[in-house]
C-alpha positions in Angstrom: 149.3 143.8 1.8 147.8 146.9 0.2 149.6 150.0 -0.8 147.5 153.6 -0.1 149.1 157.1 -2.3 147.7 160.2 -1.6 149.6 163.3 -3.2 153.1 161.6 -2.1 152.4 159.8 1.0 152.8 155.8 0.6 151.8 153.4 3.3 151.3 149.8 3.1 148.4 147.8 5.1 147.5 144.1 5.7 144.4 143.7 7.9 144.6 140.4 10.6 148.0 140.3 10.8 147.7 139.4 14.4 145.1 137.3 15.5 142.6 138.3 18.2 144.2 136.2 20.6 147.6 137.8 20.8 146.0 141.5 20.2 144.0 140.6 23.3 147.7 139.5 25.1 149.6 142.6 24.1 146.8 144.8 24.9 147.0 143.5 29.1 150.1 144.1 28.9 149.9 147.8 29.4 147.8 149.4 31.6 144.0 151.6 30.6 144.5 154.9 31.5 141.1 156.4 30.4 140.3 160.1 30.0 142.8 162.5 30.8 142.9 166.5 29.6 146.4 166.6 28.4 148.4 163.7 27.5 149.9 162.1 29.7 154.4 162.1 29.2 155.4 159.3 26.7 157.3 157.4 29.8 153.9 156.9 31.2 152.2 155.5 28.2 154.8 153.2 26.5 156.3 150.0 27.3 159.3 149.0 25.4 158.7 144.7 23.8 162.0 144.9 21.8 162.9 141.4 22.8 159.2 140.2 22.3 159.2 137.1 20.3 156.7 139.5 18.0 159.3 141.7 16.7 161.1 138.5 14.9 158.0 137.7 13.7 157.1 141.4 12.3 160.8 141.5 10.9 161.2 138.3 9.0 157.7 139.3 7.0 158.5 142.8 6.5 162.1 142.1 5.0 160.6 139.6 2.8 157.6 141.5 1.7 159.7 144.5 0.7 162.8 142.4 0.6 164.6 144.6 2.9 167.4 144.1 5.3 165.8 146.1 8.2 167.1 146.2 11.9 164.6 146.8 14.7 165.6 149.9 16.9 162.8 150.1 19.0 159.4 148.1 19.7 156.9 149.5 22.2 153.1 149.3 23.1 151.6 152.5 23.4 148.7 154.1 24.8 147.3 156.8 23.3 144.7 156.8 26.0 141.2 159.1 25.6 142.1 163.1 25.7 145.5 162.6 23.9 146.6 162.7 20.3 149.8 163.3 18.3 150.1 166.3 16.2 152.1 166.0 12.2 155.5 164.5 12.8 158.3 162.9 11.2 160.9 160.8 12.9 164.1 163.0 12.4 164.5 164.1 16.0 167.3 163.1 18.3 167.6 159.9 18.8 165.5 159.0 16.6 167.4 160.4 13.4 168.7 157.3 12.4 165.4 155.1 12.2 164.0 155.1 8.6 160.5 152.7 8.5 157.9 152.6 11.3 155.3 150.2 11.8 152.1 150.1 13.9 149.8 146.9 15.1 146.4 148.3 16.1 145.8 145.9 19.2 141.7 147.1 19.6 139.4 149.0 17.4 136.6 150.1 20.6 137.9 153.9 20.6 136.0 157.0 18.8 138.6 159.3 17.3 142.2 158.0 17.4 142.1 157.8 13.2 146.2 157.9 12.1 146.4 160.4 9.4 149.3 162.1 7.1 150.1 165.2 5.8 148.9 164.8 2.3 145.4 162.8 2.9 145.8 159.5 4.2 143.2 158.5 6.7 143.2 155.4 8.2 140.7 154.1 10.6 142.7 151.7 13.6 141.1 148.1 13.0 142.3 145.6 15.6 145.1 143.0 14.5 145.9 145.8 11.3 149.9 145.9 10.5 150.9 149.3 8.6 154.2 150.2 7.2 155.6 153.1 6.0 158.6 155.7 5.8 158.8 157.6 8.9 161.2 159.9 7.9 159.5 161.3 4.8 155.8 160.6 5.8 154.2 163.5 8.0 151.8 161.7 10.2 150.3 162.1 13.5 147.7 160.6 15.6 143.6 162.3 15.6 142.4 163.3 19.2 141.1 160.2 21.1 137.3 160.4 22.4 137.1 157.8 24.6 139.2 154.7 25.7 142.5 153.5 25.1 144.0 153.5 21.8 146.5 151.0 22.1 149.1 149.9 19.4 152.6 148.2 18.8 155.1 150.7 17.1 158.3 149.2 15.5 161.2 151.7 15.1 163.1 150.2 11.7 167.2 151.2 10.6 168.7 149.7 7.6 171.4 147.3 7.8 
């Protein structure tokens, strides 16, 4: 796993963590939308996997990579399908005030635009199977207007123990 710092900002990436196969799986499982103007309601673009035998999988080599005691929340494929993107955020809103980490699996890579950036200079361009990790609560980051297809990806919602 490498570790990215740009002016603050820390993320960690290791490419191929999921193998072709099961990005192909997980990326059936929710449906193309295709071009829309405005994005579409999260409700309409999410599907929550929590009980997904991948989440144990993700956990067990995230708490031993950063030897961590982390609790999935929340673990969803998304779509951020072409027309839609997700300005700078962090995840302190209701509900969500508790989670601390985020990761993402990138499930394809056949999208122009769609890049996940931050605040202070990361830029990171989706490649399919790619797990990231970082702190969502201190990390401003946000998702670059897709130009065509579906951007699909696996988001894991982390609390401490």
């Amino acid at each position: 796993m490498k570790k990215i710092i740009s002016n603050g900002d820390k993320m960690y990436i290791l490419d191929n963590f999921l193998s072709p196969r099961l990005c192909k799986k997980y990326f059936k499982m929710i449906n193309d939308i295709g071009y829309q103007e405005n994005s579409l309601p999260w409700e309409d673009r999410i599907i929550d996997i929590t009980k997904d035998p991948i989440v144990q999988k993700v956990t067990k080599y995230i708490n031993k990579r950063f030897n961590n005691k982390l609790i999935i929340e929340q673990a969803e494929i998304q779509n951020h399908h072409a027309g839609s993107s997700a300005s700078l955020h962090i995840h302190n809103h209701s509900g969500r005030e508790h989670i601390e980490y985020n990761s993402l699996i990138y499930l394809n890579e056949k999208f122009k635009g769609g890049e996940f950036y931050t605040k202070n200079g990361i830029n990171l361009k989706p490649k399919k199977g790619m797990l990231t990790f970082f702190n969502g609560q201190t990390v401003h980051h946000g998702v670059k207007k897709v130009f065509n297809n579906d951007r699909k990806t696996i988001i894991f919602w982390w609390r401490k123990n």
